[in-house]
C-alpha positions as CSV (number, residue, x, y, z in Angstrom):
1,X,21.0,14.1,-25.8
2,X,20.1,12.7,-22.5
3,X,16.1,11.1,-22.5
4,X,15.8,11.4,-19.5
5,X,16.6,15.3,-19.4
6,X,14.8,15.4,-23.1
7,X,11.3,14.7,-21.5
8,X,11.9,16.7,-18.6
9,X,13.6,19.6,-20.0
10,X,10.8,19.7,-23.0
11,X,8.4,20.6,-19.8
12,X,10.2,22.9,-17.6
13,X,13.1,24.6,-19.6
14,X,13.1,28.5,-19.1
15,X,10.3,27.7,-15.9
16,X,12.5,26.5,-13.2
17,X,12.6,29.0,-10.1
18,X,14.6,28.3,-6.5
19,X,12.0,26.8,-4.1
20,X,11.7,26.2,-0.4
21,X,13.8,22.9,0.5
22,X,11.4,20.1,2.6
23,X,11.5,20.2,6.4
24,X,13.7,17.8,8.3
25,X,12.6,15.1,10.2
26,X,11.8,16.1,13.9
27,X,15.1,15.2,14.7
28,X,17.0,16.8,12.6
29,X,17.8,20.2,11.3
30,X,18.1,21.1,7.6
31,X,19.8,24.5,6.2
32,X,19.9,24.9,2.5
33,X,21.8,28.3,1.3
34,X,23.0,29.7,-2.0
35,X,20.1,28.1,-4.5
36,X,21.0,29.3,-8.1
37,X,19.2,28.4,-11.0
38,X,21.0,26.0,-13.5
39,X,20.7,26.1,-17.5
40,X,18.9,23.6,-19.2
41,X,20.4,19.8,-19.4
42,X,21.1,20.9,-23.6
43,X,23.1,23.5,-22.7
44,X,25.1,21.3,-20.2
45,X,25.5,19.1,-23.2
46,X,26.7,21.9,-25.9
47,X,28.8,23.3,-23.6
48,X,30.8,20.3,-23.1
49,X,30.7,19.6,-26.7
50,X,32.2,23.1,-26.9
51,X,34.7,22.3,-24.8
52,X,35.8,19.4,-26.9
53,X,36.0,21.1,-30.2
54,X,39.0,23.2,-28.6
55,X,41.2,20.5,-27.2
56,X,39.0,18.9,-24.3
57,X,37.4,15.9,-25.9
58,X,38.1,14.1,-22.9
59,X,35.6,15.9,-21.2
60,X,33.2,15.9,-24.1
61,X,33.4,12.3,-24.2
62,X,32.6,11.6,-21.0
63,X,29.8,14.1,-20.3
64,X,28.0,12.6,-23.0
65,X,28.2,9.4,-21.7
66,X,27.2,10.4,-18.3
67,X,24.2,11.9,-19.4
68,X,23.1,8.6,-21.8
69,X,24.3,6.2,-18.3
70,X,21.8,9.1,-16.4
71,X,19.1,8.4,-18.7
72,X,19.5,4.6,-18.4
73,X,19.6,4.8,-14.3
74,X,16.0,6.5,-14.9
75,X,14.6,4.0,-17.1
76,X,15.6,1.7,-14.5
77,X,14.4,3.2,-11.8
78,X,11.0,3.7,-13.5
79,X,10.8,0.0,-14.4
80,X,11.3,-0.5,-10.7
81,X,15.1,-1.5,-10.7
82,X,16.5,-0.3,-7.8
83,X,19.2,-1.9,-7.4
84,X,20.6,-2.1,-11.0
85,X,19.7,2.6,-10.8
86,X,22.2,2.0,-7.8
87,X,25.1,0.8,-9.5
88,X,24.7,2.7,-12.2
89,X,24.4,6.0,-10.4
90,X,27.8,4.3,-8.7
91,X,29.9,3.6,-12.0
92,X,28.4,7.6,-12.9
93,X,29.8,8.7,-9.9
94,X,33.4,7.9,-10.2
95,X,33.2,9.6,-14.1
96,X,32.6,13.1,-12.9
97,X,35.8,14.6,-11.7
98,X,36.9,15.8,-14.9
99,X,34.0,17.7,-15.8
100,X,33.6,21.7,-15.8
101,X,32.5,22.6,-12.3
102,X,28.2,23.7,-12.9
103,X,28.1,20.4,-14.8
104,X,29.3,18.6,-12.4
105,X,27.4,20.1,-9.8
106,X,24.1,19.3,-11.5
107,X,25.2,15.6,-12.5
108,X,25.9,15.1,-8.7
109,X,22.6,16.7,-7.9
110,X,20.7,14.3,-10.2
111,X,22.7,11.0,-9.1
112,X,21.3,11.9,-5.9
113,X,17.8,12.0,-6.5
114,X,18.7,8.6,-8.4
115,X,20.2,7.2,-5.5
116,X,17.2,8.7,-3.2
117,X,14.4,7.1,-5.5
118,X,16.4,3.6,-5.3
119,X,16.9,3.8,-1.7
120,X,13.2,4.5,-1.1
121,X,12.2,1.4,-3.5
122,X,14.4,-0.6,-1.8
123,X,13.1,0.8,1.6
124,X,15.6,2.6,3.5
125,X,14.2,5.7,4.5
126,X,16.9,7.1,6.7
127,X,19.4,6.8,3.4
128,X,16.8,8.0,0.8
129,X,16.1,11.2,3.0
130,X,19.5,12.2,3.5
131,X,20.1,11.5,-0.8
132,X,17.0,13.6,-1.4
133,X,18.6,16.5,1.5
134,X,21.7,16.3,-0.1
135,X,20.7,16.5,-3.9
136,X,18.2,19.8,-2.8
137,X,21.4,21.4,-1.3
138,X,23.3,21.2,-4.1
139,X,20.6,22.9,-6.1
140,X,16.8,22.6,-5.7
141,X,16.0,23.7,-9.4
142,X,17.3,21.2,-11.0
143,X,15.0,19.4,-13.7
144,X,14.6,16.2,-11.8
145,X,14.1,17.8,-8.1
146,X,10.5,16.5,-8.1
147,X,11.7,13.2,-7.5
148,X,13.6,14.1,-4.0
149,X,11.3,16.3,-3.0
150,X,8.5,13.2,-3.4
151,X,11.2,11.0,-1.8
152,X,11.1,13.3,1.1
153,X,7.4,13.4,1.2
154,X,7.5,9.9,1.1
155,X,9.7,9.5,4.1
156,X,7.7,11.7,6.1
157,X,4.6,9.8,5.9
158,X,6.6,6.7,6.6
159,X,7.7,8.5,10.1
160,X,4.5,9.9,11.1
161,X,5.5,13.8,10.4
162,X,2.5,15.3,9.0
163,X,3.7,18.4,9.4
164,X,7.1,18.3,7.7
165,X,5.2,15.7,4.9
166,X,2.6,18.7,4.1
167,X,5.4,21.4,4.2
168,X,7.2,20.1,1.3
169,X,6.5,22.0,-1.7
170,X,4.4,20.3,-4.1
171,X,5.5,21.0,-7.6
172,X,3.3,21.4,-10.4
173,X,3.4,18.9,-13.4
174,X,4.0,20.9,-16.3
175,X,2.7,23.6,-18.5
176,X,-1.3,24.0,-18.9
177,X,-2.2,21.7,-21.8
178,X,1.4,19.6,-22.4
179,X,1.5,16.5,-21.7
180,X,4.2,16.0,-18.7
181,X,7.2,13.7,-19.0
182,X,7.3,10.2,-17.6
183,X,9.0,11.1,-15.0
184,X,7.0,13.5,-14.2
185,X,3.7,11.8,-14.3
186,X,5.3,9.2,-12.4
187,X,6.2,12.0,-9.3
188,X,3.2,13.3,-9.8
189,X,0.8,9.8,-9.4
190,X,3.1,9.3,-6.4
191,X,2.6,12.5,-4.5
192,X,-1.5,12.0,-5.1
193,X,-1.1,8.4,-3.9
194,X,0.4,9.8,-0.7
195,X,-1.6,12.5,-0.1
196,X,-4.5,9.9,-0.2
197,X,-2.6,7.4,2.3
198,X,-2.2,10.1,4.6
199,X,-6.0,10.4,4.1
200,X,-6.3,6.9,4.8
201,X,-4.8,7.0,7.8
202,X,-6.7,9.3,9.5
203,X,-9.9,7.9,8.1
204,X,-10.7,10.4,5.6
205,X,-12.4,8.1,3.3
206,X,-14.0,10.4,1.1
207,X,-10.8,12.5,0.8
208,X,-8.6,9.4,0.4
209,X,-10.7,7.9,-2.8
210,X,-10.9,11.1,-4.1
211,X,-7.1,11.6,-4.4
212,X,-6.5,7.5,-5.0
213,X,-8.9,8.1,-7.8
214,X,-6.8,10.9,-9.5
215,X,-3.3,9.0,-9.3
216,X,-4.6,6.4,-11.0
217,X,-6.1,8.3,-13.6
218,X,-2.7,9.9,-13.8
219,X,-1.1,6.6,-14.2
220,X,-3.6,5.4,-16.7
221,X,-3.6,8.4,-18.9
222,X,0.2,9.2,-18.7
223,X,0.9,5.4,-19.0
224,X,3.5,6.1,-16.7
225,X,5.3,2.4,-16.1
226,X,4.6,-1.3,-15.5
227,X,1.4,-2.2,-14.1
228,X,3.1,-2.4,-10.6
229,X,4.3,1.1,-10.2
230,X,0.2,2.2,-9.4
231,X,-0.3,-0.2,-7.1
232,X,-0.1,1.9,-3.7
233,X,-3.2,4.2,-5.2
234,X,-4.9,1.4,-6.3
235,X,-4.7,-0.7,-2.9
236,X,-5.5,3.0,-1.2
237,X,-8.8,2.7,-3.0
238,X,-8.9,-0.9,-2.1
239,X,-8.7,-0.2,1.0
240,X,-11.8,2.2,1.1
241,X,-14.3,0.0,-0.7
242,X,-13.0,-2.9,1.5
243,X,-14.0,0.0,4.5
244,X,-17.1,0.2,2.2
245,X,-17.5,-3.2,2.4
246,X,-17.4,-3.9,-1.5
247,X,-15.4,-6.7,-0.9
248,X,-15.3,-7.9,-4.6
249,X,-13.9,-4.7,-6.1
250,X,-11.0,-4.2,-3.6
251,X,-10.4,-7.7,-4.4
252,X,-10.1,-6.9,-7.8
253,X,-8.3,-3.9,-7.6
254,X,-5.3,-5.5,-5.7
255,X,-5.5,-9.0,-7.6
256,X,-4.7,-6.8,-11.0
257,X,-1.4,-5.7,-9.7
258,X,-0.4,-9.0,-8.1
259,X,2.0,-10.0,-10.6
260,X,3.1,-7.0,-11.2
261,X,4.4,-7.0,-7.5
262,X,5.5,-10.2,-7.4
263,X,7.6,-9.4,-10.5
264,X,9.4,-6.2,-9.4
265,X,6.6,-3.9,-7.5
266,X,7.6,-1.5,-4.5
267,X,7.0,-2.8,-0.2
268,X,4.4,-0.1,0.2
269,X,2.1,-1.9,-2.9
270,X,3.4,-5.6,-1.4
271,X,2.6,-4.8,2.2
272,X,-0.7,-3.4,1.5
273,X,-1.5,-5.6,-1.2
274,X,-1.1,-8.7,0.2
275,X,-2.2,-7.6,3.5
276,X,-5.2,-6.6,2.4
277,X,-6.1,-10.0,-0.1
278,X,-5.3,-12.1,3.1
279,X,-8.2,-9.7,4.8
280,X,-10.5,-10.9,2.1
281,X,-9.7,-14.4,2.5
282,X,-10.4,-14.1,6.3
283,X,-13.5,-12.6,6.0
284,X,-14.7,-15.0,3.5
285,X,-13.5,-17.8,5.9
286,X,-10.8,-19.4,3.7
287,X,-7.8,-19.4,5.9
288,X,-5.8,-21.4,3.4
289,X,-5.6,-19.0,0.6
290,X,-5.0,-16.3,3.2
291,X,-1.9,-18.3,4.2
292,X,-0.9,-19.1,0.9
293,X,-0.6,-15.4,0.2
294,X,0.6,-14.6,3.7
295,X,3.5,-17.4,2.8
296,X,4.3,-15.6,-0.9
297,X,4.8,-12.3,0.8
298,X,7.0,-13.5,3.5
299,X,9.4,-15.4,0.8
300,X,8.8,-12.0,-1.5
301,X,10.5,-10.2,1.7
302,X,13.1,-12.3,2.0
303,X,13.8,-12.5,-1.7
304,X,13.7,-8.3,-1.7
305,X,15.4,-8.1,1.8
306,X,12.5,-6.6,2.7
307,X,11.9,-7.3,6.7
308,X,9.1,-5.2,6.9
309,X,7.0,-6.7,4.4
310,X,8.2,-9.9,6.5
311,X,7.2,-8.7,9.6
312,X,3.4,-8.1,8.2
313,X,3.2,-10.8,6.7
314,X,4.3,-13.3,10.1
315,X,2.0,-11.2,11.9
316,X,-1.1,-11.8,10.2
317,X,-0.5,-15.3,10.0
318,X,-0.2,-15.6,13.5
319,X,-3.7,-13.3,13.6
320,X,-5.4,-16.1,10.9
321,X,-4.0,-19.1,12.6
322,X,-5.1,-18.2,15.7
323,X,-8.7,-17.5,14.5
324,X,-8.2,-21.0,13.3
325,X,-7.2,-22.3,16.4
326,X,-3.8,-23.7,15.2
327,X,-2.0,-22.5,18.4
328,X,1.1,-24.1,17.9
329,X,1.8,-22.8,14.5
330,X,1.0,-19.4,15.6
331,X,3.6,-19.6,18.2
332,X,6.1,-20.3,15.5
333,X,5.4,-17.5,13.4
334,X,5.4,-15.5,16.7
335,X,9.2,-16.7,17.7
336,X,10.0,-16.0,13.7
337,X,9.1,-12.6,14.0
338,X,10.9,-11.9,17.2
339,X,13.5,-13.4,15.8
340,X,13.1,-10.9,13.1
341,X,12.3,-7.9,15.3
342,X,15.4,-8.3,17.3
343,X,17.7,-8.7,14.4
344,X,15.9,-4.7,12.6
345,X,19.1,-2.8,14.2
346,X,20.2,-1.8,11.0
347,X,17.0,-1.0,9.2
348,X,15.6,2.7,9.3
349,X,13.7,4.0,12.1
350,X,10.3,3.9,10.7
351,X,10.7,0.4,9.3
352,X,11.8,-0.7,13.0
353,X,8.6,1.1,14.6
354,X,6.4,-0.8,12.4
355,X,8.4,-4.1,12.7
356,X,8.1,-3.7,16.6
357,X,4.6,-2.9,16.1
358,X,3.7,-5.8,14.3
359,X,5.7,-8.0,17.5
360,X,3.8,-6.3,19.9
361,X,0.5,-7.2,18.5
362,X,1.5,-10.9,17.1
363,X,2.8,-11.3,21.1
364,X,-0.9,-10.1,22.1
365,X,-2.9,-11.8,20.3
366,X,-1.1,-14.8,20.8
367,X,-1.0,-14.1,24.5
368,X,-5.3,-13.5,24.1
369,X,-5.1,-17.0,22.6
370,X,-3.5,-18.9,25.1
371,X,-5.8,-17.2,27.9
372,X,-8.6,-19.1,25.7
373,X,-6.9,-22.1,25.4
374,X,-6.5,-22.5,29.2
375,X,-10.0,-21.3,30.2
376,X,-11.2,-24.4,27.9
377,X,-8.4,-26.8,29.4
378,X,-9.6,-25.9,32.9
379,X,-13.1,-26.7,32.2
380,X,-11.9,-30.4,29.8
381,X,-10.0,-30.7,33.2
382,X,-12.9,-30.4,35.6
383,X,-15.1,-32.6,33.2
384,X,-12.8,-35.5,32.5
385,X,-10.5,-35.0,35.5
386,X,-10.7,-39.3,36.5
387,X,-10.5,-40.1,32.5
388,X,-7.3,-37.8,32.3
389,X,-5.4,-37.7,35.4
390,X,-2.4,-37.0,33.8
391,X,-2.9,-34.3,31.1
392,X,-1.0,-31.5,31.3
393,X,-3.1,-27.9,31.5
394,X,-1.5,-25.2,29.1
395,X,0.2,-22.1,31.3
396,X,-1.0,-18.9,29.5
397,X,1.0,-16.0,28.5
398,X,0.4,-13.2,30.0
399,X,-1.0,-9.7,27.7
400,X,1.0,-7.1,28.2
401,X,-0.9,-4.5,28.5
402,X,1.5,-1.5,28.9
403,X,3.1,-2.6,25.5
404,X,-0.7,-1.8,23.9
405,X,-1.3,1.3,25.2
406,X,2.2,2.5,24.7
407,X,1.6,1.7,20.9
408,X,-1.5,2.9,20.6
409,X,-0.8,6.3,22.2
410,X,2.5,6.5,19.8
411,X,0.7,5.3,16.9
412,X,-2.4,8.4,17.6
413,X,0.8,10.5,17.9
414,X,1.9,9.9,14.3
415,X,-1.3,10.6,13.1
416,X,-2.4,6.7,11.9
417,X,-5.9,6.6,13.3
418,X,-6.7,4.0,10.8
419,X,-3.8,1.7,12.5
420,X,-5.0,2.6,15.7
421,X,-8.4,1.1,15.4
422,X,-6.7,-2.5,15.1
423,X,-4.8,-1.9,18.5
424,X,-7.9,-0.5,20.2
425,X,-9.9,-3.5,19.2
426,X,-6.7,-5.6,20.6
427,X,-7.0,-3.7,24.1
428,X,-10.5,-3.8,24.3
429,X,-10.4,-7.4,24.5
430,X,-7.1,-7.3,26.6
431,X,-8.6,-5.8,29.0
432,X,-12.0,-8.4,29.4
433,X,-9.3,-10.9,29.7
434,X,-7.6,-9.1,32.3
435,X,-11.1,-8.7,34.0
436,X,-10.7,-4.7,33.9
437,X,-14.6,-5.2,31.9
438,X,-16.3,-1.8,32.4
439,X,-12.6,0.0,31.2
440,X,-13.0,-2.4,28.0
441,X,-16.3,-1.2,27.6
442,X,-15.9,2.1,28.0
443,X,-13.3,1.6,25.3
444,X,-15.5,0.1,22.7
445,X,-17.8,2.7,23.2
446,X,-15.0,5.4,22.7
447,X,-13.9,3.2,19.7
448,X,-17.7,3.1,18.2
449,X,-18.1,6.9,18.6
450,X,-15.3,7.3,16.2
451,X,-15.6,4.8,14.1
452,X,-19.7,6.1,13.2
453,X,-18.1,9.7,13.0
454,X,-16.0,8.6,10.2
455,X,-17.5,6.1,8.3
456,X,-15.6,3.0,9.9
457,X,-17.4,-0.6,8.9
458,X,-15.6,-3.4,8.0
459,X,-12.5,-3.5,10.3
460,X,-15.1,-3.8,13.3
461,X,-17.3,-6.0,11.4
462,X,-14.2,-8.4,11.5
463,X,-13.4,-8.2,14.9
464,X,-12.9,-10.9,17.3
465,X,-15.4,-13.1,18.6
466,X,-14.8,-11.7,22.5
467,X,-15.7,-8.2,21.1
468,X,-18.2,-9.3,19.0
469,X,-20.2,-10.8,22.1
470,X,-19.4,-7.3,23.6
471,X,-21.1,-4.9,20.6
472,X,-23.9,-7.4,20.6
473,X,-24.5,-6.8,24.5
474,X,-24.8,-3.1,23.9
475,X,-27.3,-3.5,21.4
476,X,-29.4,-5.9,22.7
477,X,-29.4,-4.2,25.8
478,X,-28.0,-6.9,28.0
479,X,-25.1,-4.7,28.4
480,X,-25.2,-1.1,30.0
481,X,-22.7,1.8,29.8
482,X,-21.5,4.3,31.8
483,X,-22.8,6.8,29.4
484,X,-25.8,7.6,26.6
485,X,-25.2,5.1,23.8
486,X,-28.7,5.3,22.3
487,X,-27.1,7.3,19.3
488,X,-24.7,4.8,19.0
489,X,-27.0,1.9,19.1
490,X,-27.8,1.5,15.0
491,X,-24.7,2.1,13.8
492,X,-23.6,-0.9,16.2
493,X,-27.2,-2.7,15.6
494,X,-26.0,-2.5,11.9
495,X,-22.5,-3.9,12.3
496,X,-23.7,-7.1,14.0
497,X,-25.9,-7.6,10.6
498,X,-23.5,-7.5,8.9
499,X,-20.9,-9.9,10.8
500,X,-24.1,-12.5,10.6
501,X,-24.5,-11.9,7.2
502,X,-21.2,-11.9,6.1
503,X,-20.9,-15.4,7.9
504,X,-23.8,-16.8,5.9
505,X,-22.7,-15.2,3.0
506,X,-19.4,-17.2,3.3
507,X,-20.7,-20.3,4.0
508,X,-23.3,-20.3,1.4
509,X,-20.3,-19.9,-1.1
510,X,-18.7,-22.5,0.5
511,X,-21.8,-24.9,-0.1
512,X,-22.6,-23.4,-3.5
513,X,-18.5,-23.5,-5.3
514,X,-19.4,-26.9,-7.2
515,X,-22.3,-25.2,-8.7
516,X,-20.9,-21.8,-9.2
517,X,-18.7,-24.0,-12.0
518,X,-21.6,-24.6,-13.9
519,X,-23.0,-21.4,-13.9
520,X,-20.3,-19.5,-16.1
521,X,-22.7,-16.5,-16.5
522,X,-22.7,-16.1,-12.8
523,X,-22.6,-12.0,-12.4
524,X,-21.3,-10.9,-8.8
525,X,-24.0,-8.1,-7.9
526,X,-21.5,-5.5,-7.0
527,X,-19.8,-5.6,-10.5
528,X,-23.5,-5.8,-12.1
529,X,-24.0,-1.9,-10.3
530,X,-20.7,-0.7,-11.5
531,X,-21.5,-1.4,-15.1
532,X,-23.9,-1.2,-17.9
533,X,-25.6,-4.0,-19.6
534,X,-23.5,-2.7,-22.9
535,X,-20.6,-2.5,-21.3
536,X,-20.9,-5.9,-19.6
537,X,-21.6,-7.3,-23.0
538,X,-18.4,-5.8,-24.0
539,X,-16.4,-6.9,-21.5
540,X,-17.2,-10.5,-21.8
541,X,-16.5,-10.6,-25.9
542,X,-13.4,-9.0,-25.1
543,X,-12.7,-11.8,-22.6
544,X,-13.5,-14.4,-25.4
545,X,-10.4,-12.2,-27.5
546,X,-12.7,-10.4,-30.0
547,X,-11.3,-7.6,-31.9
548,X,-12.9,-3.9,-31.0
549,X,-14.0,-4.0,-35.0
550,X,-15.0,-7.9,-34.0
551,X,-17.2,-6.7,-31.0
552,X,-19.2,-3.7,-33.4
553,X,-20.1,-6.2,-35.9
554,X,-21.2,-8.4,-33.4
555,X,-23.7,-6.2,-31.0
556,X,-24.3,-3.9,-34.8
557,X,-22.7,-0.4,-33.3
558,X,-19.7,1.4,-34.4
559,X,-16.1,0.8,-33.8
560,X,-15.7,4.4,-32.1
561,X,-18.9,3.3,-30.1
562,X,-16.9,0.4,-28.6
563,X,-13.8,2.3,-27.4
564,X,-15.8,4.5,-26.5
565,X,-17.3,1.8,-24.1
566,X,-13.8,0.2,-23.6
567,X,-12.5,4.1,-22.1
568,X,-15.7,4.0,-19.6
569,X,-14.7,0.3,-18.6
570,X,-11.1,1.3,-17.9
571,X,-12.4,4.3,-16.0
572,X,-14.6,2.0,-13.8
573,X,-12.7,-0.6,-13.6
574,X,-9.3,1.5,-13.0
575,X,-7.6,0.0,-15.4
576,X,-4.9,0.9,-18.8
577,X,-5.7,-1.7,-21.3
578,X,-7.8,-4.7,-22.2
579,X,-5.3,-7.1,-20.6
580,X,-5.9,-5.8,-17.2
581,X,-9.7,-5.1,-17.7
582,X,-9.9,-8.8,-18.6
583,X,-8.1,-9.9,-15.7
584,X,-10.6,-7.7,-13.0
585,X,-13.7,-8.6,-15.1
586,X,-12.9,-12.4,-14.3
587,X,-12.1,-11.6,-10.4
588,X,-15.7,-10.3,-10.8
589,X,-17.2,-12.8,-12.5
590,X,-18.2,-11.2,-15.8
591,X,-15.7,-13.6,-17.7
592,X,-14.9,-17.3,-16.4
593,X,-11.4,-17.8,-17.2
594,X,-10.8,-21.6,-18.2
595,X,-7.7,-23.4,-18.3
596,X,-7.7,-23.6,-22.1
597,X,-8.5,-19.8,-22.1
598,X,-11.0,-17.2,-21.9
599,X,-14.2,-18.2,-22.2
């Protein structure tokens, strides 16, 4: 019998009911008609083993295959795959003519949600939506209807359509008290992960860890894939305690999936993931591993055919080398990515609105960085004019502001107001350099409202220096709006603290790395107030590759008392096994990992 039915079917057989088929996308209209429930994938199977028992073994033969080659594209897709569950579902395709007519209706239906999940892994939107569409037409009760209607869900956050994202029906993971299939689980992680982007996006923190939270539970408990396949919830709830400003933990968080990502992960873990690590680096004020990672991801996208996680990854590399003042090799990773934009014809629409989106701010900020460089080359120019005659004064680019209010309106519009901060901190400083000031500041005070409201830190704490100089002004006083910004005065009194301290912070690391190599007991305090002194303990016999049995005798408890400990440790740590615990307790610095081993 087919697995992949078998742990499906197991869950919903004799359950299944016609459901409402997911919204189109704003430009598009979808009509489903005639929804009819389906028997079980066994009786599919014993009917066409029926069939063969009274002169059809032709068909018998090859429904059975079908279903084993159906249970194969699964297992491929759920290792990540894509592109192997393509062919397969191909090869499938061709086979299905001579089956009865409701079998073959409900093999067609399920190589489309095969082909839809693919598509989405292999980031095509437009395709997977119309694969999803078209397998819910031919019959929306099918077992393995979950998956399109998460691909749809998934496409709608991708295009900003909150409203066709949330009208999708959710479906429910199985009976009270069974454990769901896989598959299932696997669905059901992504939809939480997604509600909790969505979240994200429009900087409901507390909302988006509480629903990161639960898909990784999901994906730890259901064991639902390789260690990849959680990493959008996981760099969700990076995200926050970045936000948070628990800069070690998201650190951690992403760094665990890493490989995985590298190896085979989806662009939604890649783009955020690495994105998010080359944040870290930033803010820690090492450029080079940013760019190291920045590099990986652009060679990932090219490996992938991925020009999205390309385009992310050549436009925070011209944001870091332009922090660095490395002008020239900013430009070049600006004229990559236009090279890059205009060649996104033929991707989807939502992948070309964020490619574009990326340009437009590269183009900006390197357009901010050239005004710089020529304000400093006019005064070298006037200083050393007789010791220079002849040196040539750089022509800057000019912003384009129209392009960053266009994209920040349509970016509000679909509902990112998480993206949004990043292109209002882009204008704010546009506009100082276009000497519009008191719109700028009337801006940042418009951006600091919101950002208090919500709970926004980091992301201004890592703003630009221009900005910087401008929030400082406010608070000390030095600058005065238009409007009543005593309320806003702590929050912003509090951000410059932590810009100053962060600095130090940086630096002090810098100064102290020798002696941090020394010190292999070296507890980060953020890790030492996420766990107990037992479980610490644990964590670091563990590291040195002591049994759980080993670890009892050693700190005189029971066995049961140490996985007991080991299940609190995975919780905290979000985390499925010792491996992986291992790996974040050493970003965290409860266990130094040497090259010989763990120590």
């Amino acid at each position: 019998m087919n697995e992949a039915f078998a742990y499906e079917i197991d869950q919903e057989a004799g359950h299944r009911r016609p459901c409402a088929a997911p919204p189109r996308a704003q430009s598009e209209a979808l009509a489903i008609r005639g929804l009819h429930v389906i028997p079980p994938a066994s009786v599919y199977v014993d009917e066409v083993l029926s069939l063969g028992r009274v002169g059809r073994e032709r068909p018998a033969v090859s429904g059975a295959r079908i279903h084993l080659d159906l249970a194969r594209a699964w297992q491929m897709l759920i290792r990540l795959q894509a592109a192997e569950a393509l062919l397969t579902a191909q090869r499938i395709e061709g086979r299905v003519g001579p089956l009865p007519g409701p079998i073959a209706v409900a093999v067609r239906c399920e190589i489309a949600a095969v082909r839809a999940a693919a598509l989405m892994l292999q980031d095509d939107a437009g395709a997977a939506l119309a694969a999803a569409l078209s397998a819910l037409r031919l019959d929306a009760a099918t077992p393995t209807a979950h998956v399109a209607l998460t691909v749809c869900r998934c496409v709608y956050w991708r295009l900003g359509d909150p409203e066709s994202f949330y009208a999708v029906e959710r479906r429910e993971p199985g009976e009270p008290g069974k454990q769901p299939g896989r598959l299932r689980a696997i669905t059901t992680m992504f939809d939480l992960a997604l509600d909790a982007a969505i979240e994200f996006g429009q900087m409901h923190f507390n909302a988006a860890r509480l629903l990161a939270g639960d898909a990784l539970d999901v994906a730890r408990r259901f064991g639902v894939g390789p260690a990849a396949i959680d990493a959008l919830p996981a760099c969700v709830m990076a995200q926050v305690l970045y936000e948070e400003g628990r800069v070690d933990e998201s650190e951690a968080l992403v760094a665990a999936r890493l490989p995985g990502i590298r190896q085979g992960g989806a662009i939604e873990g890649a783009v955020l993931g690495y994105g998010l690590l080359a944040r870290i680096a930033a803010n820690r004020r090492q450029p080079g591993q940013g760019l190291l990672l920045l590099a990986e991801a652009d060679a990932l996208g090219i490996k992938r055919n991925w020009p999205r996680l390309r385009a992310a990854s050549l436009a925070q590399q011209v944001e870091m080398h332009v922090a660095a003042d490395r002008i020239d090799q900013a430009a070049l990773c600006a004229q990559r990515l236009a090279v890059l934009a205009g060649q996104c014809g033929a991707t989807s629409s939502s992948a070309r609105f964020e490619i574009a989106r990326y340009h437009v701010l590269a183009q900006a900020r390197l357009a901010l960085a050239h005004e710089h460089f020529q304000a400093s080359a006019q005064a070298l120019s006037k200083a050393s004019a007789q010791a220079f005659p002849q040196a040539p004064i750089q022509v800057s680019a000019t912003v384009d502001l129209a392009a960053l209010r266009q994209l920040h309106c349509n970016t509000v519009l679909r509902r990112d107001r998480y993206g949004a901060v990043t292109i209002a901190l882009l204008l704010v400083e546009a506009l100082l350099v276009a000497g519009l000031r008191d719109e700028a500041i009337e801006a940042l005070v418009t951006l600091l409202k919101q950002a208090a409201s919500v709970g926004l830190h980091q992301t201004l704490v890592d703003c630009s220096e221009r900005v910087a100089k401008l929030i400082d002004g406010i608070v000390r006083g030095a600058i005065v709006p238009a409007g009543d910004v005593r309320e806003l005065l702590p929050y912003a009194g509090a951000l410059m603290s932590r810009r100053r301290r962060g600095a130090a912070d940086a630096q002090a690391g810098r100064d102290s790395d020798t002696s941090r190599d020394t010190a292999p007991d070296r507890v980060q305090p953020v890790a030492a107030m996420c766990l107990s002194e037992r479980e610490r303990a644990i964590i670091g016999l563990m590291g040195r590759g002591l049994t759980n049995k080993q670890i009892a005798i050693r700190l005189c408890i029971a066995p049961e008392t140490v996985k007991s400990h080991a299940k609190h440790l995975y919780t905290k740590l979000s985390v499925k096994n010792r491996i992986e615990a291992v790996t974040l307790a050493s970003r965290l610095g409860l266990v130094r990992l040497s090259g010989s081993g763990i120590d």
